[in-house]
C-alpha positions as CSV (number, residue, x, y, z in Angstrom):
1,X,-1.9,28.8,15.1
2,X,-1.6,25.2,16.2
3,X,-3.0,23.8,13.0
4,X,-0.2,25.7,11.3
5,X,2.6,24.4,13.2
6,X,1.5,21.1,12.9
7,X,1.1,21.6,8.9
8,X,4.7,22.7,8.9
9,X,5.8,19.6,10.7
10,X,4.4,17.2,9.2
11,X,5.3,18.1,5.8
12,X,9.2,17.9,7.2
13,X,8.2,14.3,7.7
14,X,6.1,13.8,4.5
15,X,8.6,11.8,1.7
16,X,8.6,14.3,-1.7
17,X,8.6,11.2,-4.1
18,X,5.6,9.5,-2.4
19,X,4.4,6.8,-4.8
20,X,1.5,7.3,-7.4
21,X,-0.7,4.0,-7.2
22,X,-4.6,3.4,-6.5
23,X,-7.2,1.1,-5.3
24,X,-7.1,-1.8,-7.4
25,X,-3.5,-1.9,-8.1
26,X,-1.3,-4.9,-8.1
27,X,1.7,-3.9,-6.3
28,X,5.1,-4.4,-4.8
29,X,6.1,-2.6,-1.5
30,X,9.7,-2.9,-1.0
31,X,10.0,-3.3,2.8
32,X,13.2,-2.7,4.8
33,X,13.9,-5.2,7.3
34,X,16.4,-4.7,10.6
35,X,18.0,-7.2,11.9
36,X,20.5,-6.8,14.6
37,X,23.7,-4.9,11.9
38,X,21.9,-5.7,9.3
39,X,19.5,-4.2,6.8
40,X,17.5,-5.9,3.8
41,X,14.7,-5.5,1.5
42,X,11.8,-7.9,1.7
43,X,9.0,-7.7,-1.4
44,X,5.5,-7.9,-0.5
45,X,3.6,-8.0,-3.3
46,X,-0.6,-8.2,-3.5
47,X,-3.4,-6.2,-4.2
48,X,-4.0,-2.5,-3.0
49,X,-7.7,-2.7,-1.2
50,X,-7.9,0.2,1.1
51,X,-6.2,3.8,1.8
52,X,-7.0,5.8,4.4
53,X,-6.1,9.1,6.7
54,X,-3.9,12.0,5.1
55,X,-1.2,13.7,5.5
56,X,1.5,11.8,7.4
57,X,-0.7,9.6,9.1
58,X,-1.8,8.0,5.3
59,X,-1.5,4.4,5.3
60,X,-2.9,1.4,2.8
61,X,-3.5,-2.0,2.8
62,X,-2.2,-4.9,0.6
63,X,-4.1,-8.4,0.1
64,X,-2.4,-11.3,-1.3
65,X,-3.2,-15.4,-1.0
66,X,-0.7,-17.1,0.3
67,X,0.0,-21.4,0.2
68,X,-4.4,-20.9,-0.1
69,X,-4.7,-18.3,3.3
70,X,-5.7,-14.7,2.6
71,X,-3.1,-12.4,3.9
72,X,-3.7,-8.2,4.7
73,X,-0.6,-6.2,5.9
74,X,-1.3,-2.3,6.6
75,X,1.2,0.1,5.6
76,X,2.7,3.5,6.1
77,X,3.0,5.6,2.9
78,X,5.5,8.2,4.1
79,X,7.5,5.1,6.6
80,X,11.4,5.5,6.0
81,X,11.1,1.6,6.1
82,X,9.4,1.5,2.8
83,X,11.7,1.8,0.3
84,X,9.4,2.1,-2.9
85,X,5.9,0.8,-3.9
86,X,6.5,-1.2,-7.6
87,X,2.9,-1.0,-9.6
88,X,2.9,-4.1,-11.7
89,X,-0.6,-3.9,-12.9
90,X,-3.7,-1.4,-12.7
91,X,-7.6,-2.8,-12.5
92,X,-10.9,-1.1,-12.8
93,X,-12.6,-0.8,-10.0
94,X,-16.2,1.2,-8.8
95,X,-15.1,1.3,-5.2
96,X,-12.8,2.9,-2.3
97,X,-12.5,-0.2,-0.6
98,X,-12.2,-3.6,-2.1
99,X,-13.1,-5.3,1.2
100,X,-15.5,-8.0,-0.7
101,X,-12.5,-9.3,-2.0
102,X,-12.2,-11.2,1.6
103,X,-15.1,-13.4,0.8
104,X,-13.7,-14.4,-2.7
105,X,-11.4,-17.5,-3.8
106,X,-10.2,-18.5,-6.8
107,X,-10.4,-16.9,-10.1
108,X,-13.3,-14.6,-8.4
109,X,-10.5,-12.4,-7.0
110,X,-9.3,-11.5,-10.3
111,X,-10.0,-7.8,-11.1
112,X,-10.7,-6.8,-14.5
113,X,-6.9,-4.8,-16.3
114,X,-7.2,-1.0,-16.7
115,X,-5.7,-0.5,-20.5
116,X,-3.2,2.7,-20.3
């Protein structure tokens, strides 16, 4: 009974156009940003190295090099404050989690380009 209920609510929180992307992806995440009256979009844009949980609690991580400094940032997929996830490129990958990347700089953190 309780399972139920909490089925039923969280697919009242669950977004219906949830994006389509996977591990290996090259994306941008369109992030809104509040501050004080106002509202805008900032673009993070990286590689997708990890998703994990379900349901609403799904979340996914983004890796990117910035100014030579590896940056992660962790993200809700069914947030209000993400406004949409861009896929720019798609890579072929053998694993879930692309944590080795960490370890790699340089040309060694290119993935290899899925062909469509």
């Amino acid at each position: 009974m309780s399972q139920e209920l909490m089925n039923r609510v969280e697919q009242s929180c669950m977004k219906t156009d949830a994006p389509e992307f996977e591990i290996g992806d090259t994306v941008d995440v369109h992030c809104l940003i509040h501050e004080g009256e106002k509202t805008r979009t900032q673009v993070f844009s990286g590689t997708v190295i990890a998703r994990s949980g379900s349901g609403t609690r799904e979340m996914f991580s983004v890796r990117r090099i910035v100014a030579g400094q590896g940056v992660e940032r962790k993200f809700p997929l069914h947030s209000p404050r993400i406004a949409k996830v861009e896929v720019k490129r798609s890579a072929v990958v053998r694993r879930a989690k692309l944590y080795f990347l960490r370890d790699r700089v340089g040309k060694a953190v290119r993935l290899k380009e899925r062909r469509r």
